[in-house]
C-alpha positions in Angstrom: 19.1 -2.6 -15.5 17.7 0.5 -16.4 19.5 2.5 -19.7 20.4 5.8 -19.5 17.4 7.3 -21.8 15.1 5.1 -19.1 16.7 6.5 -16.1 16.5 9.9 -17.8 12.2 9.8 -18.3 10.1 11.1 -16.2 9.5 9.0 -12.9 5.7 8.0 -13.7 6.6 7.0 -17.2 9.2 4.7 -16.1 6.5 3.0 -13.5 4.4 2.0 -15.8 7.3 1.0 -18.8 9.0 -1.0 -16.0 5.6 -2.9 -14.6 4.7 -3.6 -18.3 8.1 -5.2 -18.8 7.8 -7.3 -16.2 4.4 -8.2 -17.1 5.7 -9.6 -20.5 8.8 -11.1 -19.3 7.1 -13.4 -16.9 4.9 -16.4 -17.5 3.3 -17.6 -13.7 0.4 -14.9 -13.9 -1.9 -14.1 -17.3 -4.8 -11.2 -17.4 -7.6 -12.6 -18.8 -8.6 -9.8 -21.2 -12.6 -11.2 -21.4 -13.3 -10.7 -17.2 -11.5 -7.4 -17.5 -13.5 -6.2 -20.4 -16.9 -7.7 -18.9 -16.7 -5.8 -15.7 -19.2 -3.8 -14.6 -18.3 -0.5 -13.1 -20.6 1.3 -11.3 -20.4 4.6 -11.1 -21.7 5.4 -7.9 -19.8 2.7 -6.1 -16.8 3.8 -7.8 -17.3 7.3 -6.4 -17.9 5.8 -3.4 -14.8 3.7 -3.2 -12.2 6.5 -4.4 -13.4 9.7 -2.2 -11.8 9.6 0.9 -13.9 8.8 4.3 -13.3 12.4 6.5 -11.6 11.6 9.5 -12.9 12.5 12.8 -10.5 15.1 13.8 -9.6 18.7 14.3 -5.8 19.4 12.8 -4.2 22.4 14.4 -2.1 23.3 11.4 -1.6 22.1 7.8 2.0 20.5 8.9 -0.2 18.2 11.9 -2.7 16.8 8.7 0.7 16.2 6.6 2.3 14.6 9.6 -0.6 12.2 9.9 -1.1 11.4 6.2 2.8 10.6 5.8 2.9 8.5 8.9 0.0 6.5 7.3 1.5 6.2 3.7 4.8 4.8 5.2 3.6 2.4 7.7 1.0 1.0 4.9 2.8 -2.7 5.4 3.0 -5.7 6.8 0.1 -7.2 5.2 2.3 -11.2 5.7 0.9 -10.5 9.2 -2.6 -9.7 8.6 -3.9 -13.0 9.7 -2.3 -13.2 13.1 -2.9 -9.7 13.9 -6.9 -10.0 12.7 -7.0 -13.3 14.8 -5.9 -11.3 17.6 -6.8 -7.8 17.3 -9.7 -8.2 14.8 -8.4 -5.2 13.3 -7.2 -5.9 9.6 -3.4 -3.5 9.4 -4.7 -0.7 7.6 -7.2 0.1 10.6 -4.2 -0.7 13.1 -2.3 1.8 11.7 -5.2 4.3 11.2 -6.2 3.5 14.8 -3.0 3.8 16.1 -2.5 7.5 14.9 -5.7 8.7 15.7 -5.3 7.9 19.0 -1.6 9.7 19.2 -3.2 12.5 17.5 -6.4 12.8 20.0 -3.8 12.5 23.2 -1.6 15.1 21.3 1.4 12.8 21.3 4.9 13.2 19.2 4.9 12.0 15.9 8.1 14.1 14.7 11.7 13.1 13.6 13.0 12.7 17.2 9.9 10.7 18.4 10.2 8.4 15.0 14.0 7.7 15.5 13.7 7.1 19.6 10.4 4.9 18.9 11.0 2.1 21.5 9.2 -1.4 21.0 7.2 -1.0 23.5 5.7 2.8 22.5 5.1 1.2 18.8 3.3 -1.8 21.0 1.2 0.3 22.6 0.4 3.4 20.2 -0.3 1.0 17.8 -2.3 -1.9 20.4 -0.3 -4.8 18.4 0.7 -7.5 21.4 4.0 -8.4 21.1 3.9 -11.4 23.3 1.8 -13.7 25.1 0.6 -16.3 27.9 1.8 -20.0 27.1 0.7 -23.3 29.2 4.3 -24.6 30.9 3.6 -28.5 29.7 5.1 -30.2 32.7 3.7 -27.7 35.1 -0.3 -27.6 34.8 -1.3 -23.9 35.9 1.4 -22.6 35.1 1.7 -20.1 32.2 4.7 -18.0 31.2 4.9 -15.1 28.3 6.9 -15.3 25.4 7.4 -13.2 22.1 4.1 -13.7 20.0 3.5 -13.9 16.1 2.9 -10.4 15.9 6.7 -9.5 17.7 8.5 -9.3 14.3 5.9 -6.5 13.1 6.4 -4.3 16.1 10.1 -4.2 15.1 9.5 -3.8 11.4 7.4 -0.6 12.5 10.3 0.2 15.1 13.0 0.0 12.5 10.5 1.9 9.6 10.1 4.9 11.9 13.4 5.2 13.0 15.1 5.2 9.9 13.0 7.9 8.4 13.5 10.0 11.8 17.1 9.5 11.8 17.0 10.6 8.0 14.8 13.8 8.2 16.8 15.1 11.4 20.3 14.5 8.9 18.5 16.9 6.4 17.5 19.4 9.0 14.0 18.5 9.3 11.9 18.3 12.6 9.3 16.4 11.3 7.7 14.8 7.8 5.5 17.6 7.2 8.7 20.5 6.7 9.9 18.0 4.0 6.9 17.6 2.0 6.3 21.2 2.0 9.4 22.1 1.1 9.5 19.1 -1.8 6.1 21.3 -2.8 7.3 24.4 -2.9 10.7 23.0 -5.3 8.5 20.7 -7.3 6.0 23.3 -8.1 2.6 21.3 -7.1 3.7 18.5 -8.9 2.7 15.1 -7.7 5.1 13.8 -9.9 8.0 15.7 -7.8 6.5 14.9 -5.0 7.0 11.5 -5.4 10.1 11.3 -6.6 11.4 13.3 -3.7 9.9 11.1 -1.3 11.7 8.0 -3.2 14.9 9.9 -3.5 15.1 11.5 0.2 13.7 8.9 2.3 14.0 5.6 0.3 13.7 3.1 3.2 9.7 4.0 2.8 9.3 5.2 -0.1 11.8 3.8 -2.9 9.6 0.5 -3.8 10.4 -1.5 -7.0 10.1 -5.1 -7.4 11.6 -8.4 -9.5 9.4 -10.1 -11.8 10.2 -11.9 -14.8 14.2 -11.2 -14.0 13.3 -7.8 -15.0 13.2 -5.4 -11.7 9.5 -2.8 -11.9 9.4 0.4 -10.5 6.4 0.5 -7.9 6.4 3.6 -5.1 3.1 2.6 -4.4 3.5 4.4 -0.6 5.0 7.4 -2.3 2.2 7.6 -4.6 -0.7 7.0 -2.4 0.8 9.9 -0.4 0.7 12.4 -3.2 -3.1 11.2 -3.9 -3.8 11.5 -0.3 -2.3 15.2 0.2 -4.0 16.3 -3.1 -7.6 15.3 -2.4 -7.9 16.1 1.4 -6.3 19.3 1.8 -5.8 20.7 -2.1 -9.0 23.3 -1.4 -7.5 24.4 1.4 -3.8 24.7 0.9 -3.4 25.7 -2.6 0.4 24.0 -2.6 -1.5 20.6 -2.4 -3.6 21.4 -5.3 -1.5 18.9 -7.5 -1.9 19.6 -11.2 -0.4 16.0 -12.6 -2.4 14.0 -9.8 -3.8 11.5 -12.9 -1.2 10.8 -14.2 -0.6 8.4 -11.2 0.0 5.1 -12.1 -1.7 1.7 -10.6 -0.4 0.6 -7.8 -0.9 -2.8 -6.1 -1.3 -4.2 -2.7 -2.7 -7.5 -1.1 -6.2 -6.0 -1.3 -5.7 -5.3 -4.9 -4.4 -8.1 -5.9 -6.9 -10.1 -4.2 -9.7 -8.6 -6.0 -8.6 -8.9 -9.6 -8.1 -12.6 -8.5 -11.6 -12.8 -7.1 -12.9 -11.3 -10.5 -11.4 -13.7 -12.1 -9.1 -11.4 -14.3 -5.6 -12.8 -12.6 -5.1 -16.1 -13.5 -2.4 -18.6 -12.9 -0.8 -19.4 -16.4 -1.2 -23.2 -17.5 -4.1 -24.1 -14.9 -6.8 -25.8 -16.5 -9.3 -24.7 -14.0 -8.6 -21.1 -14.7 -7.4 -21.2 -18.6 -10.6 -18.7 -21.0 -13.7 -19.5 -20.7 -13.7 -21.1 -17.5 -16.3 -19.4 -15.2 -14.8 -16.3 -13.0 -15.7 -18.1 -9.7 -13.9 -21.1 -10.5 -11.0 -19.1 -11.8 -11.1 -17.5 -8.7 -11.2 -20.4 -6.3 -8.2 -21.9 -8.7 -6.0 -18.2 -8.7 -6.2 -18.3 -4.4 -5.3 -21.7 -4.3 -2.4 -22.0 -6.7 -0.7 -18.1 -6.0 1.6 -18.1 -3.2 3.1 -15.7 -1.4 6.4 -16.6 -3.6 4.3 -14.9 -6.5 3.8 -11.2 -4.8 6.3 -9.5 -7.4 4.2 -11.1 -10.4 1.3 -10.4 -9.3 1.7 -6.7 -8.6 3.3 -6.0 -11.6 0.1 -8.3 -13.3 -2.1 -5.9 -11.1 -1.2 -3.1 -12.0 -0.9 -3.8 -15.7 -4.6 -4.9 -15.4 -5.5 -2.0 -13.4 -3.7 0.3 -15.9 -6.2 -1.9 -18.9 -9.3 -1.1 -17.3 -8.4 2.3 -16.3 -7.6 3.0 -20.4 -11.4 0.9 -21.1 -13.0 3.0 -18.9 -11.7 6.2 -20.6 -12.0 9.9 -18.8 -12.8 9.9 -15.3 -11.4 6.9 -14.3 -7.4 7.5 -13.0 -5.4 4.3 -13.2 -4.5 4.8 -9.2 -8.3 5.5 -8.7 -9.3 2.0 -10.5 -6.7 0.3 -8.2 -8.1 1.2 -5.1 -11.8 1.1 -6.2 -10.2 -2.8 -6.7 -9.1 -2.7 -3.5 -11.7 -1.8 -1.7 -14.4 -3.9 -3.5 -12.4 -7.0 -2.4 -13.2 -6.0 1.1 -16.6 -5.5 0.0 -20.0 -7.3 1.9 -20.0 -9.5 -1.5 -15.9 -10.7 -1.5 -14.7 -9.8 1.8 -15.4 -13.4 3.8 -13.7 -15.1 0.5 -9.9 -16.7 0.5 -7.7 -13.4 0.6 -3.9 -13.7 -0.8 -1.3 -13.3 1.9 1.9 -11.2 0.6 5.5 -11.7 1.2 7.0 -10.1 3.7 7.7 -6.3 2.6 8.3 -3.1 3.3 5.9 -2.1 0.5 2.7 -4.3 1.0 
């Protein structure tokens, strides 16, 4: 439990006091401090990895962009489906989701506070092209096939219930859609990304309020929440000068599958007590030993063990080189030509990863 001088520091601060706690209070997951320190960033590909990709659309107004860019952040889960929905889609879930707004924005469909909370099963189904059930062979009737709820069912209803509780909550506080909140979290918050996140946590905390147990010590995360913030700050800072967020580095790491995956494939996560993966074992075979031995059972240690690692090479680094900016150069490196056909870790189910 959090004391009152902890609940009273600013909200970043407390991220990464609370993931460092955790870090130490556990003992399933170590950071192995030598494949950390010999990594070799390169520039370029870091550049590369951290400026965002332009999107191939034309946003009527700033509140459409925000719309999209918040419907993104909080629908960035599900990642305990990933397998079934890349065996049947062959889309991994970030591009699903991505997908799945770009085509509501190109066909100019609803994405506000009514459309979130009315969402039926079958309009997140098909906005988003995730089947929700399929053909199955009768056995004691040859030819025969009849359809029944498929793997990917549960995720369609996670989305349903996602959306709808944020629509239902922005319509209580008067708001039509996503983007009228974050502006108006702007405007109080004084281009803070700091604010911003903890308004998001604090308004709409079904998305957004994301802390975890590790090490019987419970760590902060608001990974979505931050990610947002980022987001806003580095595609539409130039031209709205309310997104022109002054604290943006001072973001903390933040960890998903992707993440987590790659600091394994590195070899700088490291099951605790396994021979094959204790110092001085070679990265590979650390790696093969991390994916094997980590289950999803160990998601809260290893995002708190992520982003502890991420927040160590971020301070290695030095200037240039935001903690939140090494964790997704992490995360897209595991997805990388060189890692991406390796063993991937599969989360828990969450509303946060």
């Amino acid at each position: 439990m959090a004391t009152s001088a902890e609940s009273a520091s600013p909200l970043l601060s407390r991220i990464r006091q609370s993931t460092a706690q955790a870090y130490e209070a556990q003992n399933r997951v170590v950071i192995y401090t030598k494949a950390l320190n010999d990594l070799v960033v390169d520039a370029k590909a870091f550049k590369r990895y951290t400026t965002p990709v332009p999107y191939p659309l034309s946003f009527g107004t700033p509140g459409d962009q925000i719309n999209f860019h918040t419907g993104l952040a909080m629908l960035r889960f599900g990642g305990s489906y990933e397998p079934d929905l890349v065996a049947r889609t062959r889309n991994t879930l970030e591009d699903t989701i991505r997908f799945g707004l770009i085509g509501a924005h190109i066909s100019r469909s609803r994405f506000d506070a009514a459309f979130m909370r009315d969402a039926s099963p079958n309009d997140i189904s098909s906005t988003f092209n995730i089947p929700m059930r399929e053909a199955e062979q009768v056995s004691s009737i040859p030819g025969v096939m009849v359809e029944r709820p498929g793997p990917l069912a549960p995720l369609v209803a996670d989305l349903q219930e996602a959306l709808h509780a944020v629509g239902a909550r922005l319509l209580s506080l008067g708001y039509q859609d996503a983007a009228q909140f974050v502006l108006d979290a702007l405007k109080a918050g004084g281009g803070s990304a700091e604010r911003l996140v903890s308004a998001l946590v604090q308004a709409l905390p079904s998305a957004f309020d994301d802390a975890c147990e590790a090490g019987g010590m419970s760590a902060a995360m608001h990974k979505n929440a931050q990610l947002l913030a980022l987001e806003l700050h580095h595609r539409m800072g130039k031209s709205l000068p309310l997104l022109q967020l002054s604290d943006v580095d001072k973001l903390t790491a933040v960890a998903d599958a992707d993440t987590i995956t790659g600091l394994i494939q590195l070899g700088i996560l490291r099951p605790a007590g396994d021979a094959a993966a204790a110092p001085g074992s070679e990265p590979a075979v650390a790696a093969e030993a991390g994916l094997k031995a980590f289950t999803a059972a160990d998601t809260n240690v290893l995002r708190v063990a992520a982003c502890v690692a991420c927040h160590k090479l971020a301070e290695r680094l030095g200037d240039g080189y935001a903690p939140i900016s090494v964790a997704l150069y992490i995360n897209h490196l595991s997805r990388s030509a060189s890692y991406k056909d390796l063993p991937r870790f599969i989360p828990a189910k969450s509303r946060a990863l």
